[in-house]
C-alpha positions as CSV (number, residue, x, y, z in Angstrom):
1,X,78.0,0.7,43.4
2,X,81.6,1.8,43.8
3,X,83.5,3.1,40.7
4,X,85.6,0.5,41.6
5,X,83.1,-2.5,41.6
6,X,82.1,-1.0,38.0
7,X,85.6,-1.4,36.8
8,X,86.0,-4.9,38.1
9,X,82.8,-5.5,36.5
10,X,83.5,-3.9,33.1
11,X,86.9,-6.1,33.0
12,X,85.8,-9.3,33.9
13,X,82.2,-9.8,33.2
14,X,82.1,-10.7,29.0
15,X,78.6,-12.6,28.3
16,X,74.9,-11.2,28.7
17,X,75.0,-14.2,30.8
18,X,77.9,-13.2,32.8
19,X,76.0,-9.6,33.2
20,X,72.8,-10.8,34.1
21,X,73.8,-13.1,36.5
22,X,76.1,-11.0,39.1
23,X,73.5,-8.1,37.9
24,X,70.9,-10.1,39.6
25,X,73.0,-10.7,42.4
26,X,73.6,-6.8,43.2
27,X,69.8,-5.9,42.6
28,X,69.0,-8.9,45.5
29,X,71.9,-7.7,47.9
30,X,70.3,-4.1,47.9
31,X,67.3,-5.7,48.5
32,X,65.3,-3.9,45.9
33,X,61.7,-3.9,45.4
34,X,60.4,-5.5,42.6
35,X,57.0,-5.0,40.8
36,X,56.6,-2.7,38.1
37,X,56.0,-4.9,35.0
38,X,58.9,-6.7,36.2
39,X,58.6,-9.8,38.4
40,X,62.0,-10.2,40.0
41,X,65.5,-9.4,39.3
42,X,66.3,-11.4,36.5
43,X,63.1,-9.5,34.4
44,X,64.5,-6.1,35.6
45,X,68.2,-6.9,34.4
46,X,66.7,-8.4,30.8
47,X,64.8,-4.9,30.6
48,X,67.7,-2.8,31.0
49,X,70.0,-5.1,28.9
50,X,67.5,-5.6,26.6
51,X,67.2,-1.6,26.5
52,X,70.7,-1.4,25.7
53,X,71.7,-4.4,23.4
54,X,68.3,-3.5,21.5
55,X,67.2,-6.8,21.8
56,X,64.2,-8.5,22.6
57,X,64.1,-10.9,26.1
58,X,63.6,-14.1,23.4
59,X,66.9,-12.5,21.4
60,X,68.9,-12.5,24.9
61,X,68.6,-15.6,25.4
62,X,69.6,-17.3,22.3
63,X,72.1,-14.5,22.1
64,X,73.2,-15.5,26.0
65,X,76.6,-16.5,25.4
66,X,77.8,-13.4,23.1
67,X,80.0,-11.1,24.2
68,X,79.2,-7.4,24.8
69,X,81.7,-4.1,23.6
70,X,82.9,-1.9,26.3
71,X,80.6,0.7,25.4
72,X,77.6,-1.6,25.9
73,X,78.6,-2.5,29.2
74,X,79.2,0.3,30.5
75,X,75.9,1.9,29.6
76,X,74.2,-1.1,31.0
77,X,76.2,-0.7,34.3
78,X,75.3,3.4,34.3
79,X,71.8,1.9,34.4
80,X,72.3,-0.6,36.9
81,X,74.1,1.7,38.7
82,X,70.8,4.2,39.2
83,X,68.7,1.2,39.3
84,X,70.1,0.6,42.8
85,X,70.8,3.5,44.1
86,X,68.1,5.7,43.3
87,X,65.4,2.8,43.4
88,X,64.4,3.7,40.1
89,X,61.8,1.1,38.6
90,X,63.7,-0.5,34.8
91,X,60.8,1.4,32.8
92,X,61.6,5.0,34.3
93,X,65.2,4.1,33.5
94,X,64.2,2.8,29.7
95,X,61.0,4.9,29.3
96,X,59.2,1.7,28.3
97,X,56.7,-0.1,29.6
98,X,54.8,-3.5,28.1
99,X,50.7,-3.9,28.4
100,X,49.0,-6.2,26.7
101,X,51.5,-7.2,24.4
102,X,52.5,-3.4,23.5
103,X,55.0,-0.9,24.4
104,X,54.6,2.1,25.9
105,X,56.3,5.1,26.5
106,X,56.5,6.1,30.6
107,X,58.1,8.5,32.4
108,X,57.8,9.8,36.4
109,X,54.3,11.6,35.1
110,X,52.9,8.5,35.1
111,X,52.3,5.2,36.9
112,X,54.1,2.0,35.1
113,X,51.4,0.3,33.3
114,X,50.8,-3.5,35.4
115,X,47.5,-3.8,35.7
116,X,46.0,-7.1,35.1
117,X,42.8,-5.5,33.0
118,X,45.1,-6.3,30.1
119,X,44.4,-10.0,30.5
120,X,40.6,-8.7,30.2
121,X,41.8,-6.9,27.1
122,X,43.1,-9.5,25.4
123,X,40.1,-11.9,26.1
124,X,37.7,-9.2,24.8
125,X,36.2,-9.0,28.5
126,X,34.4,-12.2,28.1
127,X,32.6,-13.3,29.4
128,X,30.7,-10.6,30.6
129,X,30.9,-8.1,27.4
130,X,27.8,-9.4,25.1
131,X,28.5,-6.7,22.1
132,X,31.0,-5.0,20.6
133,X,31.6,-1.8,22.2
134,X,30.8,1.4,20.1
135,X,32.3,3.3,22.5
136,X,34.6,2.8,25.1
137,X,35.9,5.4,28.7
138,X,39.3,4.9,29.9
139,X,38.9,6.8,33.4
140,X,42.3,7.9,34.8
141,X,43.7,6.8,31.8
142,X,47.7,8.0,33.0
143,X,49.8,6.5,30.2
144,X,47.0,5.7,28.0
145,X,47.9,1.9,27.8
146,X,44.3,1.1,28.5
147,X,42.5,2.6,26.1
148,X,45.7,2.0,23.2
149,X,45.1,-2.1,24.4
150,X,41.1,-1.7,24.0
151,X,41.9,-0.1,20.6
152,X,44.0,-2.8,19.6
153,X,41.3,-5.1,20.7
154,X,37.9,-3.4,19.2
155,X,39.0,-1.3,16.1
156,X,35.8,-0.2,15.0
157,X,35.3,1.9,19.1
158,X,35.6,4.8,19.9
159,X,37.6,5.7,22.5
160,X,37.9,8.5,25.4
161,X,41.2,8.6,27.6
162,X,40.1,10.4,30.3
163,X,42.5,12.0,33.3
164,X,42.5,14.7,36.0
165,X,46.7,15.3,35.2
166,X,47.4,17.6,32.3
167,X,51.2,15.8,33.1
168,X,50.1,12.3,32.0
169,X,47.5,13.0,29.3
170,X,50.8,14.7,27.5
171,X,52.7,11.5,28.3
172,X,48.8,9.6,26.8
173,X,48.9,11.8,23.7
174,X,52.2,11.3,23.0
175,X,51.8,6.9,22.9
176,X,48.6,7.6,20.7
177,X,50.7,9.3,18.3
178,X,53.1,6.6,18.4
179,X,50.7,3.6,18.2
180,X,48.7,6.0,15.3
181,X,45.3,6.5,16.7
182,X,45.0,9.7,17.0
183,X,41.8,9.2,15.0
184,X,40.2,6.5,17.2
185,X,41.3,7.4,20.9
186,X,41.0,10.8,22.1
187,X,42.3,12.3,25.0
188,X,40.4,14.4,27.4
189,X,41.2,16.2,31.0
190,X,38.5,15.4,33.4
191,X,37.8,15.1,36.6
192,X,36.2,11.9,37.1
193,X,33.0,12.5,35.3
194,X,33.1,16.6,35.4
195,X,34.2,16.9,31.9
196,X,32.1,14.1,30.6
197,X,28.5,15.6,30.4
198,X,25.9,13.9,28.2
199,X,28.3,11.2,27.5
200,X,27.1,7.3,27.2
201,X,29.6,4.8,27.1
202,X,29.2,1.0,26.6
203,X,32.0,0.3,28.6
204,X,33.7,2.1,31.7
205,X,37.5,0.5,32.3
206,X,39.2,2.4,35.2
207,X,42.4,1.9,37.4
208,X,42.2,4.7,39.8
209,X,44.1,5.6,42.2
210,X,43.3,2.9,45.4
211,X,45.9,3.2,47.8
212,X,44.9,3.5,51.0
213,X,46.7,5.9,53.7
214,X,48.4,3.0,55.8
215,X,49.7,1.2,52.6
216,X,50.6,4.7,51.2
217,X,52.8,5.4,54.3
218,X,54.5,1.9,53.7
219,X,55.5,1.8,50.0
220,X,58.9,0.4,49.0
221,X,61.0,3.5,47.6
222,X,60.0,2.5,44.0
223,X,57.2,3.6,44.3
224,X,58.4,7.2,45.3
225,X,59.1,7.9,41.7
226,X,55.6,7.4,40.8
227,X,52.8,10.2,41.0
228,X,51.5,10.6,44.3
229,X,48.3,11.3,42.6
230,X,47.9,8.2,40.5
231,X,48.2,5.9,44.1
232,X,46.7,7.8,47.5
233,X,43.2,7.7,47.5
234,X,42.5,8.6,51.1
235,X,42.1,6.8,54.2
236,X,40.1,3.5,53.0
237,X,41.6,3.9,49.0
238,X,37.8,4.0,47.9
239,X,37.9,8.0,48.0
240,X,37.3,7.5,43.7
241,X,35.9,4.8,43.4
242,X,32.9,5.6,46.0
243,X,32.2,8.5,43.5
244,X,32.3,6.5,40.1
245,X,30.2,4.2,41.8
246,X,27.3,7.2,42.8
247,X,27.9,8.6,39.0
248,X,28.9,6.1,36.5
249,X,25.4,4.4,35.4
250,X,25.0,8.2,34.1
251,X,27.3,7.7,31.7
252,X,26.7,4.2,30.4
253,X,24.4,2.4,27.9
254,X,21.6,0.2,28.9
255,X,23.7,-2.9,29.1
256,X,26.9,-0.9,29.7
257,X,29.5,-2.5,32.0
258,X,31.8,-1.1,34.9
259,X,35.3,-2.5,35.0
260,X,37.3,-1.2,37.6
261,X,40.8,-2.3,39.4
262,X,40.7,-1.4,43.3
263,X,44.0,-3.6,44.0
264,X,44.7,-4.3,47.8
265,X,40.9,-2.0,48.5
266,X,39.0,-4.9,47.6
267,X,38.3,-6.3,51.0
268,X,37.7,-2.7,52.2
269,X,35.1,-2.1,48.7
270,X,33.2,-5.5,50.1
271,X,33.0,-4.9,53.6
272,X,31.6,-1.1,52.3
273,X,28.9,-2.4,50.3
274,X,28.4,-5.9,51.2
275,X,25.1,-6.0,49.0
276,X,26.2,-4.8,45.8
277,X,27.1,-8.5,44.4
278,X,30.8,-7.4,42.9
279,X,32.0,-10.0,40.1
280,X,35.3,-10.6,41.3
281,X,37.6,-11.4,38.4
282,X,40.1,-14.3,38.5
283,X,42.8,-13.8,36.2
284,X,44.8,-17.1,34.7
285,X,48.2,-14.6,34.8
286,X,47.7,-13.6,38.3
287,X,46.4,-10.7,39.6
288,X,43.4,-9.2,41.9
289,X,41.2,-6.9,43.0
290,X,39.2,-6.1,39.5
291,X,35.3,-6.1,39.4
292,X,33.0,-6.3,37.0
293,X,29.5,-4.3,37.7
294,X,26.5,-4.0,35.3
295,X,24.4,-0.8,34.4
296,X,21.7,-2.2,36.2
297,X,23.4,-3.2,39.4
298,X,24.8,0.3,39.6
299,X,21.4,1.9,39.2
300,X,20.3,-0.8,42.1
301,X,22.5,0.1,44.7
302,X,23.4,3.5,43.8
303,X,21.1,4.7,47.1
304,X,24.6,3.1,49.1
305,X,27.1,4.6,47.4
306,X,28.9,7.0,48.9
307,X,28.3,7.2,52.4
């Protein structure tokens, strides 16, 4: 964007509606990527706007035909302006993120929380959770939005945050403090399991890293900014979850579950281990590529893990 083309802007654009219309406009002649918490354009311009205006996406819109100060459109245009050129992702550029129906503080240590387990979250994981949960593993827990959501959700748990990056348990840490559980979720660095010895867990809810090397080597430049380590997972993007798979019944209850995203790895996952009998959930919000395995079926097949 051309200090020119911000000028122009800042004089004759007056509305949030004026803004977020040719906002959208620029964002789809750069042709940017859209998909971190935000569906398209218009939900990445009402996050920045909404950043700077303070208000909520509901208070834009009744408040669509008011008039912004100078000062508030340029800030929003300084934003913009990154948005395009650097191919930032709107939550790097706001350090805020929504899961589940909470915010979240992100930055580059950690991926932008999207995962659809928060519609499992907000159901309770029914139908396939028969008890409440005493104690509850976030594995590769990155921002912590996870096991914040599944504290939200089951207040009497216990809950581990579990990660391999010092980097993003410091980001984790730092929404516990803010959502006030420091007494209810705790966070831990681990390597997968290493860390985790003579733990038992009723339920295991992980969204590793699953990208695979060919999808890896194709990512739009949004996802640049995110931690390499919290997307590559080798050549087939099981590299992790072939080793919670060989480990986790260790660390559950009896009639502990296994809920685990594996994203675009899921035809990869079935063809792997076409025996297992994954529960494939279907989510009423969209979204894919989440299973749902049992203590039992884990201790079953374990034999075919990891090959």
């Amino acid at each position: 964007m051309s200090p020119s083309t911000i000028e122009n802007a800042l004089q004759d654009l007056h509305s949030i509606d004026d803004l977020l219309r040719w906002s959208v406009s620029q964002m789809l002649s750069q042709q940017l990527f859209f998909g971190h918490g935000n569906a398209n354009a218009v939900e990445e311009a009402r996050a920045l706007l909404g950043h700077v205006t303070q208000l909520t996406p509901d208070e834009l819109l009744d408040a669509r035909h008011c008039r912004l100060t100078r000062d508030e459109k340029a800030a929003y245009l300084a934003l913009l302006k990154q948005r395009i050129e650097q191919r930032k992702p709107a939550a790097y550029l706001t350090h805020q993120a929504w899961f589940a129906g909470l915010p979240f503080y992100v930055d580059e240590r950690v991926l932008v929380p999207r995962s659809p387990i928060a519609e499992l979250i907000e159901t309770g994981f029914q139908p396939w959770l028969q008890h409440q949960p005493q104690r509850i593993l976030d594995l590769c827990t990155g921002s912590g939005c996870i096991a914040i959501a599944c504290a939200y959700a089951f207040p009497e748990a216990q809950i581990d945050a579990a990660d391999l990056s010092a980097d993003a348990l410091a980001v984790a840490e730092q929404n516990i403090e803010q959502h006030g559980l420091q007494q209810q979720v705790v966070p831990l660095q681990s390597d997968l399991f290493n860390n985790l010895t003579g733990e038992r867990y009723d339920l295991i809810v992980t969204n590793p890293p699953y990208v695979d090397a060919d999808d890896m080597a194709d990512l739009p430049d949004e996802y640049r900014h995110e931690p390499e380590l919290g997307l590559a997972a080798g050549n087939d993007g099981l590299e992790l979850v072939d080793k919670m798979l060989l480990q986790a019944a260790d660390y559950l209850t009896d009639n502990g579950l296994l809920i685990c995203e594996v994203g675009n790895s899921m035809p990869a996952l079935n063809d792997k281990y076409p025996d297992t009998g994954f529960v494939w959930v279907e989510f009423e919000r969209g979204g894919d590529g989440v299973f749902v395995l049992s203590r039992q079926q884990l201790v079953e097949h374990r034999s075919r893990y990891g090959r």
